[in-house]
C-alpha positions as CSV (number, residue, x, y, z in Angstrom):
1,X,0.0,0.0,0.0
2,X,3.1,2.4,0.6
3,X,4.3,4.9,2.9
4,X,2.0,7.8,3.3
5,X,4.3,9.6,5.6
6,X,6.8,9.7,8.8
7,X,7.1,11.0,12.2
8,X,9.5,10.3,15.1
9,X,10.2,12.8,18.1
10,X,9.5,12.1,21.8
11,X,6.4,11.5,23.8
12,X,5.4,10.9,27.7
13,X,2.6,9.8,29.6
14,X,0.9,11.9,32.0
15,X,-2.3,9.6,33.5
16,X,-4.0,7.7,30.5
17,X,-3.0,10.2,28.0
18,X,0.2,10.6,25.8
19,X,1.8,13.6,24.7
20,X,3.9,13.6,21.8
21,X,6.4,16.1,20.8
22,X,7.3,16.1,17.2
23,X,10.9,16.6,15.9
24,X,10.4,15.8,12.3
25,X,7.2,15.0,10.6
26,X,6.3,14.7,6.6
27,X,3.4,13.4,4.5
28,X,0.4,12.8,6.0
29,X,2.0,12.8,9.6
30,X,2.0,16.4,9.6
31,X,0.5,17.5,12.2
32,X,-1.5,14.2,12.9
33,X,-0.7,13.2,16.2
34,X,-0.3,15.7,19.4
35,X,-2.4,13.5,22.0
36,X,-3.9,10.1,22.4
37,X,-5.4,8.2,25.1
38,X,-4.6,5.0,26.1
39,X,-7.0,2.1,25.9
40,X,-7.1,-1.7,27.0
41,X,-8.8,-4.4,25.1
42,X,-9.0,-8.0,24.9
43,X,-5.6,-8.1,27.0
44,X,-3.7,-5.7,24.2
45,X,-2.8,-1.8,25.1
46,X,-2.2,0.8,22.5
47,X,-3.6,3.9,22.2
48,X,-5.7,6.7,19.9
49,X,-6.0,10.0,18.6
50,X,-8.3,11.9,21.2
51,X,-9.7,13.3,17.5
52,X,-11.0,9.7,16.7
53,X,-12.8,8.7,20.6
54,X,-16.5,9.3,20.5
55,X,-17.4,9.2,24.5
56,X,-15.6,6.0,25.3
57,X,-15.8,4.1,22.2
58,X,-13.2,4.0,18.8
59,X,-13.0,2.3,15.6
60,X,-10.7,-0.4,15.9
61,X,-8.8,1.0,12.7
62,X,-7.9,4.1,14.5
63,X,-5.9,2.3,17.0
64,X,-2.6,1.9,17.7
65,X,-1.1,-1.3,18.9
66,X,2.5,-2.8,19.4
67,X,3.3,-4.8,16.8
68,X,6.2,-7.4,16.6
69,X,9.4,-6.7,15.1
């Protein structure tokens, strides 16, 4: 499918929410990600885009999980 863009910089975690600080972003990571709130499900953690919750509840396909090396 491609790349459709790239981001790296830092981020912390302050309660359930992570804050990312940017220090290079390009495509359609531009400005994408700022905060995100961390969720728990079916024993998996990731996160999402405080943009994409509605109340308490998130697409699956706009959230972010670990995945393996």
């Amino acid at each position: 499918m491609g790349v459709f863009g790239s981001a790296h910089g830092r981020w912390r975690l302050v309660g359930d929410v992570v804050e990312f600080t940017s220090l290079g972003e390009d495509g359609e990571f531009t400005n994408y990600l700022s905060q995100a709130r961390t969720l728990r499900h079916d024993g998996k953690v990731g996160f999402a885009r405080r943009e994409d919750l509605q109340g308490e509840r998130v697409a699956w396909d706009n959230v972010f999980l670990k995945s393996k090396p």
